[in-house]
N, C-alpha and C positions, 0 to 999 in steps of 0.2 A: 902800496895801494891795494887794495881789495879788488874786488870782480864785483861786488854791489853797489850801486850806492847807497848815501848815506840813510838809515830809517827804513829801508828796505830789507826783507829779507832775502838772504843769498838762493839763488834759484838751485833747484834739486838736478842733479846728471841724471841724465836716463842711465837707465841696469844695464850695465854690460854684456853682451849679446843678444839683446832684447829684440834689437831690430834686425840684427842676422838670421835671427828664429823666424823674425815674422817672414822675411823677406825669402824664405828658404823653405817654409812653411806653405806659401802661397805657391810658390813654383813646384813643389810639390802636387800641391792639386794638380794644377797646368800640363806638368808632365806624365805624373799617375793618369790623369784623363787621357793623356795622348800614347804614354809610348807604354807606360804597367811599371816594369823595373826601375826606370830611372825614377820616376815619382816615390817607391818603396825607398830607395837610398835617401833622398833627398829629405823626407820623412824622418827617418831612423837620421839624419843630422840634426835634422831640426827639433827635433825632440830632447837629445841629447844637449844642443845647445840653449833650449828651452827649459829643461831642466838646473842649466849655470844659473841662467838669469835668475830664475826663479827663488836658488837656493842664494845670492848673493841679494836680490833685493828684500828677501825674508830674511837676512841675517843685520840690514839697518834701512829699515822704511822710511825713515825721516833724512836718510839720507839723498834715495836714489827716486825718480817715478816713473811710468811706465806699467805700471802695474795691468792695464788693458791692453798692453800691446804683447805684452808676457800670458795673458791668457788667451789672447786672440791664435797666437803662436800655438798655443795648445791643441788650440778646434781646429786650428784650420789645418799643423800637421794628421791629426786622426784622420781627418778628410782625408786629405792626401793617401796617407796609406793605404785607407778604405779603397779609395778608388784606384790604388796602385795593386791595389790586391785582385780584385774583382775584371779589372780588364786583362792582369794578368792571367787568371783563369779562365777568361776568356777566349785568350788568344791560344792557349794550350787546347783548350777544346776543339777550337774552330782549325787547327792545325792538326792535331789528331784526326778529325773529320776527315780534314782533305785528304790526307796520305791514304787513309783508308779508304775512300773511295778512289782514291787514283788506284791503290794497290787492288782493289777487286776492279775494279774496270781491267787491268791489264793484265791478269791472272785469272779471270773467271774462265771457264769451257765449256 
């Protein structure tokens, strides 16, 4: 027996890792916005498994769909990085700052 019925055409698989991207991709932003680092790694996975999808649902379209959840994975890893990046730098500035004025506060004469 088939997985169709009859007269109907057999339904497409989503692309393989399509939704771990997506899913990996959004938690990226979440945690680039919250913590910096973790959202850069989570990114740099997501990206990477963004890139399988990609390359295995371009290699039989008629097979697999997903095709906007495979791009969505894409914007919304950049995002993520972007934001893991920037609060990064952030947090290096605003840390640098303090020390510095701790250190002349406790050293000046």
């Amino acid at each position: 027996m088939s997985d169709h019925t009859a007269g109907q055409p057999a339904r497409k698989r989503m692309a393989p890792k399509a939704v771990a991207a997506l899913f990996l991709a959004i938690a990226s932003c979440e945690w680039g916005l919250a913590y910096g680092v973790p959202g850069i790694v989570l990114s740099a996975v997501s990206r990477k498994l963004h890139r399988s999808a990609r390359a295995v649902f371009d290699a039989d379209p008629n097979k697999y769909r997903g095709e906007k959840i495979i791009r969505a994975a894409e914007k919304w890893s950049r995002v993520g990085l972007i934001q893991g990046i920037i609060l990064t730098i952030a947090w290096a500035l605003f840390w640098t700052a303090y020390f510095a004025l701790i250190f002349y506060i406790v050293f000046r004469r």
